[in-house]
C-alpha positions as CSV (number, residue, x, y, z in Angstrom):
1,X,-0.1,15.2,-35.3
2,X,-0.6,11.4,-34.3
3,X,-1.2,10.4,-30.8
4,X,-1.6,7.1,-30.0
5,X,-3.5,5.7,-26.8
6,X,-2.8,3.2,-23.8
7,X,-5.9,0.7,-23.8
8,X,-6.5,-2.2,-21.3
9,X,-7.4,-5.6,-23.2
10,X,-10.6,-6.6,-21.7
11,X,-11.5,-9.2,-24.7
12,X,-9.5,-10.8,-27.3
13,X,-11.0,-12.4,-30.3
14,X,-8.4,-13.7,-33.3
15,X,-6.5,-11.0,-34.1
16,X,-9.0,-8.4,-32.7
17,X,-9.5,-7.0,-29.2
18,X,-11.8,-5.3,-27.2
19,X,-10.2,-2.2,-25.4
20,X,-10.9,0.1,-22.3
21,X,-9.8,3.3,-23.1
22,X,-10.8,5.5,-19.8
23,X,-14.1,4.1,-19.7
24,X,-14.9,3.9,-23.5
25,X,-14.8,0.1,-25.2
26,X,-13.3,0.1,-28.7
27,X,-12.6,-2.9,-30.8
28,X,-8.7,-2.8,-32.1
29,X,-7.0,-4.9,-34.7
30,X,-3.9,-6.6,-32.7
31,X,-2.7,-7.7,-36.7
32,X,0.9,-5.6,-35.8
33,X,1.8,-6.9,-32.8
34,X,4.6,-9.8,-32.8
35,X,2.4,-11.6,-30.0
36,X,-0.9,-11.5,-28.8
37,X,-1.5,-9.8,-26.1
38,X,-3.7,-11.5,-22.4
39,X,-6.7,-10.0,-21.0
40,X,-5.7,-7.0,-18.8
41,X,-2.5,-5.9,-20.7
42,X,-2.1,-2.5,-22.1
43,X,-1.4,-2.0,-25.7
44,X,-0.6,1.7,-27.9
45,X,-3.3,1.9,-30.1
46,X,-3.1,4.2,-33.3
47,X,-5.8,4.6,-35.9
48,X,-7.5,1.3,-34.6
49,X,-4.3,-1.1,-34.3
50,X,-2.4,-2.3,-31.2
51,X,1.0,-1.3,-32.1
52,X,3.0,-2.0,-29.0
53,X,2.6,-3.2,-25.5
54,X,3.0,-1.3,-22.6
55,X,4.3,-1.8,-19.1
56,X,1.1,-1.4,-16.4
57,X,2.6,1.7,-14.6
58,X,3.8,3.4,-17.8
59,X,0.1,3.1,-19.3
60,X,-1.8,3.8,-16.2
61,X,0.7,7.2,-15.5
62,X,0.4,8.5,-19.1
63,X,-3.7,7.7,-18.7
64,X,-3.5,10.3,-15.6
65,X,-1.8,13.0,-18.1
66,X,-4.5,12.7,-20.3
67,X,-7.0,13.1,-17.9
68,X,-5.4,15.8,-16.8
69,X,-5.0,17.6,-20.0
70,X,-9.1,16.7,-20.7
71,X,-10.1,18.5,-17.3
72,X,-7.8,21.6,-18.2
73,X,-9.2,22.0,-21.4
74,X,-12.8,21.5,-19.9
75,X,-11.9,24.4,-17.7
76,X,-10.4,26.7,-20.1
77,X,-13.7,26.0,-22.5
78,X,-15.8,26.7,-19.5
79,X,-13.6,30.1,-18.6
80,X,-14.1,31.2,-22.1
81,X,-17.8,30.9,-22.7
82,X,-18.4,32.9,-19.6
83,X,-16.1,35.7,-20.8
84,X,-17.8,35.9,-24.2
């Protein structure tokens, strides 16, 4: 399965960008996009590449879904060490 990410450009450098992704900084190649992207835009990254950019609400409402997801999972981990 792929799964690519929204990140918020927080640096750009050439044709690589520094990236927010929920608190983590990444650096991502912005090689296939047809235009580079401004400091606070969201980009789709996969496997280390800007692929597309995103519209502000889009990014920030599928961020929330994978927090969500992370803090379900953290839960369900938690509720099966204590039953072991």
């Amino acid at each position: 399965m792929c799964l690519a990410v929204p990140s918020k450009i927080i640096e750009v450098d050439g044709y690589m960008a520094t990236v927010d992704v929920m608190g983590l900084r990444k650096q991502v190649s912005l090689m296939l996009l047809p235009e580079e992207p401004k400091i606070g835009e969201y980009v789709l990254v996969h496997a280390g590449f800007a692929i597309n950019k995103m519209e502000p609400a889009e990014a920030e409402e599928a961020l929330r879904i994978f927090e969500k997801i992370f803090k379900e999972m953290e839960e369900q981990k938690k509720n099966w060490q204590t039953e072991v």
